[in-house]
N, CA, C and O atoms as a printed pandas DataFrame, in Angstrom:
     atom_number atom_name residue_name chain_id  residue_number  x_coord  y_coord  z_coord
0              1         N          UNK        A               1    0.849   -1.175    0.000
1              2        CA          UNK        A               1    0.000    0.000    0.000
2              3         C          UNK        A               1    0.891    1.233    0.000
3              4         O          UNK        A               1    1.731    1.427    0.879
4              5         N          UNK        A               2    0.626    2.242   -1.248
5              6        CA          UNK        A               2    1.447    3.708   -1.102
6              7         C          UNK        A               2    0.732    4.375   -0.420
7              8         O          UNK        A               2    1.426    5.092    0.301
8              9         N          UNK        A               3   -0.739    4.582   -0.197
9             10        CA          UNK        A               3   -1.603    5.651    0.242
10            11         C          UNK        A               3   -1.243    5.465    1.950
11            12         O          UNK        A               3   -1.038    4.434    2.589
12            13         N          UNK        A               4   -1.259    6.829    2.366
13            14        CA          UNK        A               4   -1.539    6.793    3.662
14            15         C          UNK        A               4   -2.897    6.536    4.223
15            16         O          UNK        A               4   -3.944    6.874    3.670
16            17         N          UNK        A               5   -2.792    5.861    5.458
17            18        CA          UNK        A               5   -4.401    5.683    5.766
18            19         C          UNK        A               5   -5.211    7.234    5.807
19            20         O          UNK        A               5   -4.532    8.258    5.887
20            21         N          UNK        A               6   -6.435    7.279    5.757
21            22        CA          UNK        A               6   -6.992    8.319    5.473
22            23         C          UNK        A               6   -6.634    9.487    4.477
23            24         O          UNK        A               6   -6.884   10.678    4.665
24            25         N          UNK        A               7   -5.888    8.830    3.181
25            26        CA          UNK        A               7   -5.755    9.206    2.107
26            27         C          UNK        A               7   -7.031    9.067    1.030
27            28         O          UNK        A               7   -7.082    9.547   -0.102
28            29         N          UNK        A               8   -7.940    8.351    1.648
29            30        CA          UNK        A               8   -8.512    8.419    0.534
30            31         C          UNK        A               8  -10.055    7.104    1.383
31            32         O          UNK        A               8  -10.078    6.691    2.542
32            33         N          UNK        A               9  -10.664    6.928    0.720
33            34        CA          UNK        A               9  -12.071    6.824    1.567
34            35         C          UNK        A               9  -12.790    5.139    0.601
35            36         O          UNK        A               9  -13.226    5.288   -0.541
36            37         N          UNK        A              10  -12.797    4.010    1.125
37            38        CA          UNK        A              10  -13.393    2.942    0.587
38            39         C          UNK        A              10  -12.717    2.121    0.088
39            40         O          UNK        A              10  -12.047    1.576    0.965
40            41         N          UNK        A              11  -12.419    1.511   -1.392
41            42        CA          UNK        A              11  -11.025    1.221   -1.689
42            43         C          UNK        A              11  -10.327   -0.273   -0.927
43            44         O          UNK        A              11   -9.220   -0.789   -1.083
44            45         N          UNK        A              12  -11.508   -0.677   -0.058
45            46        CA          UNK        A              12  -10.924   -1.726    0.578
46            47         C          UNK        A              12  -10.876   -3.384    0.057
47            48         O          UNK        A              12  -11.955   -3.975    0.012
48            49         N          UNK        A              13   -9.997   -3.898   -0.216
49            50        CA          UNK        A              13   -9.181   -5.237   -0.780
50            51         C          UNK        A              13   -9.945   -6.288    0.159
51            52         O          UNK        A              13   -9.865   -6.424    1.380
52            53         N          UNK        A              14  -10.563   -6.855   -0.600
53            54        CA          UNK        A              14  -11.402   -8.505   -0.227
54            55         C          UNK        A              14  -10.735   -9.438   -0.689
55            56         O          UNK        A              14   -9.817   -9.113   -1.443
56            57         N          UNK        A              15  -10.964  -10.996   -0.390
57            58        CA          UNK        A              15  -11.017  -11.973   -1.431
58            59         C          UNK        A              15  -11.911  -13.075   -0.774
59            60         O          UNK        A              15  -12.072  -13.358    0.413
60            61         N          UNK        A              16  -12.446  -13.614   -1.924
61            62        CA          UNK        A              16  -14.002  -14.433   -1.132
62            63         C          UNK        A              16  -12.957  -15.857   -0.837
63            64         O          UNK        A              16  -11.983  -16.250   -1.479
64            65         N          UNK        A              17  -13.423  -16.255    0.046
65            66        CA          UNK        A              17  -12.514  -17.846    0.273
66            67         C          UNK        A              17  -13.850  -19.246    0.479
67            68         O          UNK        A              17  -14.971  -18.937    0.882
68            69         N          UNK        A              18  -13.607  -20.256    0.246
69            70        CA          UNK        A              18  -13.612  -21.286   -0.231
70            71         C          UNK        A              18  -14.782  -21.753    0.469
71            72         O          UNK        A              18  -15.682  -22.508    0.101
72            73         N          UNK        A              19  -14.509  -20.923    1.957
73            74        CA          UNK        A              19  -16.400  -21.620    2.884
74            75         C          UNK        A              19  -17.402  -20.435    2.058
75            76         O          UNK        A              19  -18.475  -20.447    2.662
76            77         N          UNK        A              20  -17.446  -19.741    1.275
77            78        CA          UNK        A              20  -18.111  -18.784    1.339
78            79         C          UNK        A              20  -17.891  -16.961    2.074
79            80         O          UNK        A              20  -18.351  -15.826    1.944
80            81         N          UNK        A              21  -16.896  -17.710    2.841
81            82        CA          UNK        A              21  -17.108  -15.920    3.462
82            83         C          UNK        A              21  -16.873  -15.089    2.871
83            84         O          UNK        A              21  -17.530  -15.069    1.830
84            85         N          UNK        A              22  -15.863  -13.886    3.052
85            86        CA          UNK        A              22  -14.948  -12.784    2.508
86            87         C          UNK        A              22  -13.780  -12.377    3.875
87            88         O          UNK        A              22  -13.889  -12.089    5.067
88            89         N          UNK        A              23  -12.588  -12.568    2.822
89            90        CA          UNK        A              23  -11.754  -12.008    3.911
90            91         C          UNK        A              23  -11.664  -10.044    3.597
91            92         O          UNK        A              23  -11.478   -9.562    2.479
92            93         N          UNK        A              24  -11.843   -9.256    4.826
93            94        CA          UNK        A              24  -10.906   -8.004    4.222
94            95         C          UNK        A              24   -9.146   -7.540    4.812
95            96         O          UNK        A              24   -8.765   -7.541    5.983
96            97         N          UNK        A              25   -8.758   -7.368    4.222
97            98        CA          UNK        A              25   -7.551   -7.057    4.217
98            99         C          UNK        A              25   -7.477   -5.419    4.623
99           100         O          UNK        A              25   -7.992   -4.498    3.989
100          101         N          UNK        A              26   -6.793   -5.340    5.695
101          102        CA          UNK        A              26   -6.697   -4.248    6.668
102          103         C          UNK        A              26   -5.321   -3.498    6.252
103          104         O          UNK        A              26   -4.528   -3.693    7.174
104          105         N          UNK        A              27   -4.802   -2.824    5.370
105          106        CA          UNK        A              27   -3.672   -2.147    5.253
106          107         C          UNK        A              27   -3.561   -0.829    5.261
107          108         O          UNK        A              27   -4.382   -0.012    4.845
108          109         N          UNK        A              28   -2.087   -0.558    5.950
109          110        CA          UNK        A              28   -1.836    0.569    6.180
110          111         C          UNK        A              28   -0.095    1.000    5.066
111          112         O          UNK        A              28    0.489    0.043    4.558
112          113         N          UNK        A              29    0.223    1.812    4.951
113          114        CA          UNK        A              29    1.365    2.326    4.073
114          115         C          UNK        A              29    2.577    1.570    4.473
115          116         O          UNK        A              29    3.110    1.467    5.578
116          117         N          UNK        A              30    2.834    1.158    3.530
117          118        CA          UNK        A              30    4.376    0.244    3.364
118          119         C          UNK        A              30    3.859   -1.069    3.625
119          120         O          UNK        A              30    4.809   -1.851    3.605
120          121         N          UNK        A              31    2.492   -1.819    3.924
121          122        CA          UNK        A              31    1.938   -2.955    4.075
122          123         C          UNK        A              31    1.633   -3.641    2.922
123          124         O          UNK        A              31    0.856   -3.034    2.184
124          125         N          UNK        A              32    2.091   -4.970    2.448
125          126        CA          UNK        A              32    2.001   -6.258    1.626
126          127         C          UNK        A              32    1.125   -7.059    1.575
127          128         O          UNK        A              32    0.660   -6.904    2.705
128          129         N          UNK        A              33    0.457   -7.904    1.068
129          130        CA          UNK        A              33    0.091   -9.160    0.647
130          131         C          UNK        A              33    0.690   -9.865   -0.312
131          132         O          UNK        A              33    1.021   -9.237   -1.318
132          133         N          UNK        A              34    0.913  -10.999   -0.263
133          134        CA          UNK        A              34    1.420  -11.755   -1.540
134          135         C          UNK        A              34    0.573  -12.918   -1.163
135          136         O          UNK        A              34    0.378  -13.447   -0.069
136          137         N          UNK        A              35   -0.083  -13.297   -2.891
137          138        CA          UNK        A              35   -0.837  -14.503   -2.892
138          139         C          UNK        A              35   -0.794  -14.954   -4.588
139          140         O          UNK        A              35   -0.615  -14.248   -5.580
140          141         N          UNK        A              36   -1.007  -16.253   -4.471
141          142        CA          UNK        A              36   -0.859  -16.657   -5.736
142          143         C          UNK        A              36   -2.099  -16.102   -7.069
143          144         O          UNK        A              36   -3.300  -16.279   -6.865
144          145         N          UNK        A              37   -1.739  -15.628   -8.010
145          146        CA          UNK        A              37   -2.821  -14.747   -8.966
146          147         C          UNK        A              37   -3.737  -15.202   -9.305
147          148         O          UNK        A              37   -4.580  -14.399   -9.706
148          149         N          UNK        A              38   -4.052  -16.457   -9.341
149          150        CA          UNK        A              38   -5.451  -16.489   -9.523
150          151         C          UNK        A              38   -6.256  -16.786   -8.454
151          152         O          UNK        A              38   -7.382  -17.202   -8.729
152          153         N          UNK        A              39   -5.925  -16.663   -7.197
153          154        CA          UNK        A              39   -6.704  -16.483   -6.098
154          155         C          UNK        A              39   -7.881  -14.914   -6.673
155          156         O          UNK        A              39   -7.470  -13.846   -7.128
156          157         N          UNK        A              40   -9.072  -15.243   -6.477
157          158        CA          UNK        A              40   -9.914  -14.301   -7.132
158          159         C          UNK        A              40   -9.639  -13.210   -5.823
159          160         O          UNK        A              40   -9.205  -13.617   -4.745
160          161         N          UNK        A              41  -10.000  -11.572   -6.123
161          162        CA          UNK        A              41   -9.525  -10.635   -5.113
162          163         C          UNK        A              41  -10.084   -9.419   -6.278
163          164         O          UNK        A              41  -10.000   -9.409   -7.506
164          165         N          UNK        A              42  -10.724   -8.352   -5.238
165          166        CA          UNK        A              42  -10.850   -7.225   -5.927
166          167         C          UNK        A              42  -10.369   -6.270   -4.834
167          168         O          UNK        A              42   -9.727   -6.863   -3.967
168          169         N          UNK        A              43  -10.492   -5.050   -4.650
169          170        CA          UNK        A              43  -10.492   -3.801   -4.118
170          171         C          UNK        A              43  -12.570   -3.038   -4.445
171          172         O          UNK        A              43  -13.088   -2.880   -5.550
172          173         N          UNK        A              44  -13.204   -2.759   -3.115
173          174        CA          UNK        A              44  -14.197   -1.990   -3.403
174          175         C          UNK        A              44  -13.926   -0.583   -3.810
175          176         O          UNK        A              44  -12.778   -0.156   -3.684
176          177         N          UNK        A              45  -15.092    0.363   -4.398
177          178        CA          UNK        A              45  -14.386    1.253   -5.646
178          179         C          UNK        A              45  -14.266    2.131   -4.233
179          180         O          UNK        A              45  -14.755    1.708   -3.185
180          181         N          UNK        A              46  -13.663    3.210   -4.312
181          182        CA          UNK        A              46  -13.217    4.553   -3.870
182          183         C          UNK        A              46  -13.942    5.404   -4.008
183          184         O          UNK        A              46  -14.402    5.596   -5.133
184          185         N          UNK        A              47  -14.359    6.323   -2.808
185          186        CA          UNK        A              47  -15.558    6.737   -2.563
186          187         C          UNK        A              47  -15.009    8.662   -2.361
187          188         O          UNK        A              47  -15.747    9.625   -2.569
188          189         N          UNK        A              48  -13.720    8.707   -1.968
189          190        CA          UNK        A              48  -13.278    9.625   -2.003
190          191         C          UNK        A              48  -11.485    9.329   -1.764
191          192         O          UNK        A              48  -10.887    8.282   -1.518
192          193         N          UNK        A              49  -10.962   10.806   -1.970
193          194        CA          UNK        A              49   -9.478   10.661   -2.366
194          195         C          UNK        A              49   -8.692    9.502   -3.313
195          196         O          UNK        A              49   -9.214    8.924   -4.266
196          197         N          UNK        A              50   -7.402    9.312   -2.857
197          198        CA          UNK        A              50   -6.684    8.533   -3.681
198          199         C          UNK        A              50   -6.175    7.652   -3.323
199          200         O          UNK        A              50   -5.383    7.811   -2.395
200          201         N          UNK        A              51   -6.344    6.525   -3.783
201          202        CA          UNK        A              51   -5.703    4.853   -3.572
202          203         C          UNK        A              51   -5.116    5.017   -4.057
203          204         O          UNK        A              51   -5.517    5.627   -5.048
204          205         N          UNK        A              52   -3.408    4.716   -4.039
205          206        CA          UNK        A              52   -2.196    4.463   -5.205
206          207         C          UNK        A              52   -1.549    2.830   -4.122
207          208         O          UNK        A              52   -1.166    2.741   -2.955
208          209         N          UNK        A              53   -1.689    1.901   -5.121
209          210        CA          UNK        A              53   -1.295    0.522   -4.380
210          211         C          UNK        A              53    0.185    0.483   -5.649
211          212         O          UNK        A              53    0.534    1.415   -6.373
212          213         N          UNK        A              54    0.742   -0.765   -5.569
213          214        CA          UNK        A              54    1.555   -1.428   -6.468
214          215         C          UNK        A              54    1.955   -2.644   -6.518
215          216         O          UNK        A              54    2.708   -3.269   -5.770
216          217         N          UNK        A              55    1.356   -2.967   -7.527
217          218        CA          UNK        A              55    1.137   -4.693   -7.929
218          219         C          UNK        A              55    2.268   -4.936   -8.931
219          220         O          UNK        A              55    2.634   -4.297   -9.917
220          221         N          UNK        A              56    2.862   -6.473   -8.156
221          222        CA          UNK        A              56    3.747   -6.762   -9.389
222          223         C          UNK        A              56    3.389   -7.842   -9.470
223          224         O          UNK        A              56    3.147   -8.338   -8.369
224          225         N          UNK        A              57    3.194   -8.632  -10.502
225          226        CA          UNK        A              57    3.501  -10.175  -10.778
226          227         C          UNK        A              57    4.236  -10.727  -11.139
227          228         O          UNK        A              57    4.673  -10.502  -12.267
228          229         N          UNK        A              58    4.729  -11.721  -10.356
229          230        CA          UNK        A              58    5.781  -12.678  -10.687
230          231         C          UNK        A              58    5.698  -14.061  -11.641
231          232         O          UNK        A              58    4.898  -14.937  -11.313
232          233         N          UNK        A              59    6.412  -14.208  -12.642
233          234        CA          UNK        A              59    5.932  -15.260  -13.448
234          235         C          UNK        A              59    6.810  -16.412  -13.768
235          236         O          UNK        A              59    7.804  -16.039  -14.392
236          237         N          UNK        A              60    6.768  -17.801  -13.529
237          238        CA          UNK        A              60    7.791  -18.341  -14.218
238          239         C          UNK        A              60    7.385  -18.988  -15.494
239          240         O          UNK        A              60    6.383  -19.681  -15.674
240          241         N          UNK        A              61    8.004  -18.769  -16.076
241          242        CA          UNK        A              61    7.258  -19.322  -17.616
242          243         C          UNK        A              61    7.264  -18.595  -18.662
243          244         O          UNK        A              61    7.830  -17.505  -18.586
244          245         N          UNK        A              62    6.642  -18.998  -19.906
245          246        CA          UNK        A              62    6.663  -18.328  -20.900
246          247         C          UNK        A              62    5.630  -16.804  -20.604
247          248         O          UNK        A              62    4.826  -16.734  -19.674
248          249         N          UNK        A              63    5.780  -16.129  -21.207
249          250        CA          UNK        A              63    4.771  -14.984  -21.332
250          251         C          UNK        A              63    3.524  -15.742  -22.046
251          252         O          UNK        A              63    3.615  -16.328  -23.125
252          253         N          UNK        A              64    2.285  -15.627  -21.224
253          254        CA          UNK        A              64    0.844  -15.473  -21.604
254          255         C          UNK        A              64    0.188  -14.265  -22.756
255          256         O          UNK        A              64    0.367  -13.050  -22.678
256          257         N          UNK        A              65   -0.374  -14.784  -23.503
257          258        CA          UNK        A              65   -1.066  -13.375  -23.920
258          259         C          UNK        A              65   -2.566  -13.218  -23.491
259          260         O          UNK        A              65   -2.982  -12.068  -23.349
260          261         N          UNK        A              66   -3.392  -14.241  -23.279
261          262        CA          UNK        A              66   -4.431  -14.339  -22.913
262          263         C          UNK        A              66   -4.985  -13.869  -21.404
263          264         O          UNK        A              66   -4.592  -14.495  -20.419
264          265         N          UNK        A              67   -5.900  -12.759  -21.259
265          266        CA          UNK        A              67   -6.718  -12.477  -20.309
266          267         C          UNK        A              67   -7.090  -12.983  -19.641
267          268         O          UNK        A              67   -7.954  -12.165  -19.326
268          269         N          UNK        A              68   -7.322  -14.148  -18.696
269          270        CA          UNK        A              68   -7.493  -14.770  -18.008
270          271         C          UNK        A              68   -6.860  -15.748  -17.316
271          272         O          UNK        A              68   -5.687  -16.081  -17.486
272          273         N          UNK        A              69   -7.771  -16.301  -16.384
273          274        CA          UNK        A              69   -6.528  -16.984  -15.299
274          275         C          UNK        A              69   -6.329  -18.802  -16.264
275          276         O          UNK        A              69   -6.886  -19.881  -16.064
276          277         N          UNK        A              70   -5.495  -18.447  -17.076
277          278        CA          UNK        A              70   -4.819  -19.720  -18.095
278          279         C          UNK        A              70   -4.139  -20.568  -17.129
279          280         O          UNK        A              70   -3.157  -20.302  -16.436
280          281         N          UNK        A              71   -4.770  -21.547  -17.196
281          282        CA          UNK        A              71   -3.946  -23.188  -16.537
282          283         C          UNK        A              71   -2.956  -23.750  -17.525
283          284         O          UNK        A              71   -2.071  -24.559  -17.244
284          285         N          UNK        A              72   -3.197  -23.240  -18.699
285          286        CA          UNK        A              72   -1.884  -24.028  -19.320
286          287         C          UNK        A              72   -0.745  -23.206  -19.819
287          288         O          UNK        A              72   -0.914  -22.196  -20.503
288          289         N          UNK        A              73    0.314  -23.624  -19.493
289          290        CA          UNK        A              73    1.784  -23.181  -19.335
290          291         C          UNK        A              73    2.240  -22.574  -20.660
291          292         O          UNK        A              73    2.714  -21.439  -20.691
292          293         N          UNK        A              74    2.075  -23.457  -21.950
293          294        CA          UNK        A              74    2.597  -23.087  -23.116
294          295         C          UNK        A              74    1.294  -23.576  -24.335
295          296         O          UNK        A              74    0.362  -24.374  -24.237
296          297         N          UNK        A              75    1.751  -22.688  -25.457
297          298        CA          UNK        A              75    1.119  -22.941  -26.527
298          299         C          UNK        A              75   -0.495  -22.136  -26.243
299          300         O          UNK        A              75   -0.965  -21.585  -25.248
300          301         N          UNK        A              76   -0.993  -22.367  -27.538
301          302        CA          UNK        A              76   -2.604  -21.327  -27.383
302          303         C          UNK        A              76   -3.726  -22.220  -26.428
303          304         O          UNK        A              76   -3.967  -23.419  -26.571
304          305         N          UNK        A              77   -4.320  -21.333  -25.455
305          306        CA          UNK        A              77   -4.747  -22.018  -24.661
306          307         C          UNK        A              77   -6.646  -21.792  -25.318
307          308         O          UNK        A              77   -7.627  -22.136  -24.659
308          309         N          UNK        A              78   -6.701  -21.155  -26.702
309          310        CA          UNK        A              78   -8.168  -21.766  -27.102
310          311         C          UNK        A              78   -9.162  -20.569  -26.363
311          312         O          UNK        A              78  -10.381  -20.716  -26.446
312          313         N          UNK        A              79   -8.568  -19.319  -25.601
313          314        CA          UNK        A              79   -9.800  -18.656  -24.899
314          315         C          UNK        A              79   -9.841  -17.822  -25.870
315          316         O          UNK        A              79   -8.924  -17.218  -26.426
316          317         N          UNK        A              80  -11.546  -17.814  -26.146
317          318        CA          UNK        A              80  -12.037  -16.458  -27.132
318          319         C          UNK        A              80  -12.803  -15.572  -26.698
319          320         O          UNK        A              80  -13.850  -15.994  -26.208
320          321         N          UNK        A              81  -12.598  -14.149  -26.709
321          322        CA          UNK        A              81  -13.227  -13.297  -25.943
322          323         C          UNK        A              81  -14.357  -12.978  -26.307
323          324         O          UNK        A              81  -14.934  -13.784  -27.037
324          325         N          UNK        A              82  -15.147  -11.563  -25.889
325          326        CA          UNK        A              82  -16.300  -11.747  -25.741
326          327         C          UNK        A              82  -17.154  -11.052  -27.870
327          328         O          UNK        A              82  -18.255  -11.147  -28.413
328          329         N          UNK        A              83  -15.380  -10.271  -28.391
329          330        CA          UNK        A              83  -15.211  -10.105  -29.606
330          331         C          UNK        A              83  -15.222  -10.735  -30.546
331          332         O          UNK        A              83  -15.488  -10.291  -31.662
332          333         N          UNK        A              84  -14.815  -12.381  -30.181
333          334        CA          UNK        A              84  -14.583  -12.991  -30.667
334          335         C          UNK        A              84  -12.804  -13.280  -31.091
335          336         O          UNK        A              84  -12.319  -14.205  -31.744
336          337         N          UNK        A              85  -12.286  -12.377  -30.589
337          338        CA          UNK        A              85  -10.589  -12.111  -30.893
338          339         C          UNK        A              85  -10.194  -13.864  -30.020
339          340         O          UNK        A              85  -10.723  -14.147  -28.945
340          341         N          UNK        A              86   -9.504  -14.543  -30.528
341          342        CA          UNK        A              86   -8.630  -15.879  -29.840
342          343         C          UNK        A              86   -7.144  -14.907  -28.850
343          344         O          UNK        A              86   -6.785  -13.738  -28.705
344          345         N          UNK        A              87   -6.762  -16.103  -28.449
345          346        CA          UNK        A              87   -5.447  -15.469  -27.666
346          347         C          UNK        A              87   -4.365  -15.025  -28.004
347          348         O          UNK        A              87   -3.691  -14.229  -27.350
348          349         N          UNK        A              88   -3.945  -15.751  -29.628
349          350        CA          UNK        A              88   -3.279  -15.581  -30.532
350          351         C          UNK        A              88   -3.474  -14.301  -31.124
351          352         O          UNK        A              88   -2.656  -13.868  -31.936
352          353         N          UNK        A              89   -4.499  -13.650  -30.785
353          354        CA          UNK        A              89   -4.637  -11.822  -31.511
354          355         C          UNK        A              89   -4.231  -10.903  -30.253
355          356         O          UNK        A              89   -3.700   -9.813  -30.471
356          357         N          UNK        A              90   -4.444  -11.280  -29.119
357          358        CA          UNK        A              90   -4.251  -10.209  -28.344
358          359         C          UNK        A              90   -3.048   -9.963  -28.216
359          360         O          UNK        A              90   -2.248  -10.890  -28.337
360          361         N          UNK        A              91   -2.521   -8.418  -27.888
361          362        CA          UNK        A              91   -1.253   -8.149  -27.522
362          363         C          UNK        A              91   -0.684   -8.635  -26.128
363          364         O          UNK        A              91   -1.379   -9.100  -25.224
364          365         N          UNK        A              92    0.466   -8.485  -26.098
365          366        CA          UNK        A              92    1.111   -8.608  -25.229
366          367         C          UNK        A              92    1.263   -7.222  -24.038
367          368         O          UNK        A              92    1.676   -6.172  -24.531
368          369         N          UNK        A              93    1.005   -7.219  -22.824
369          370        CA          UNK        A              93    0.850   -6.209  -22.142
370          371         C          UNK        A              93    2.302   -5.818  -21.281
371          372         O          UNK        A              93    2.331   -6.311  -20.153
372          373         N          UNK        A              94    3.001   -5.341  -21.508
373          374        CA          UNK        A              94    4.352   -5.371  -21.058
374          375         C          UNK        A              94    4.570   -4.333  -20.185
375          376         O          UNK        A              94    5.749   -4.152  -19.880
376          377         N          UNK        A              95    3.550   -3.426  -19.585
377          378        CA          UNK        A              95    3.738   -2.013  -18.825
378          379         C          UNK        A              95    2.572   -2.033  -17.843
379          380         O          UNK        A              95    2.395   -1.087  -17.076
């Protein structure tokens, strides 16, 4: 988390777990989570001021091009969006 607490108003990081509940995640500035990415997780929207977080992902493997949480490691994994575009059209997101 970059924001200082009371930087900014709502904004708060869930992730639903496996009995059903929701966990929330309580952070304050210079505070972490690390969890594996396709653990599902949002942030509720921001109601006032500014959230600035910073997410990195770590990957071992080939680069993905496909949007979603892909189980398979290499080669086209067959997902077609809602365009109709395959995985093989989308770009690569590098920033």
């Amino acid at each position: 988390m970059l924001s200082a607490r009371g930087a900014f108003e709502g904004g708060t990081f869930t992730t639903p777990e496996a009995d059903g509940s929701t966990t929330v995640h309580d952070f304050q500035r210079g505070d972490v989570i690390c969890f594996v990415s396709h653990k599902y997780h949002h942030a509720l929207p921001v109601t006032a001021g500014r959230r600035e977080v910073l997410v990195i992902e770590l990957w071992a493997g080939p680069a993905r091009r496909c949007p979603h949480r892909c189980l398979k490691a290499e080669g086209a994994c067959g997902y077609t969006n809602a365009q109709g575009e395959d995985d093989e059209l989308l770009p690569f997101v590098t920033a």
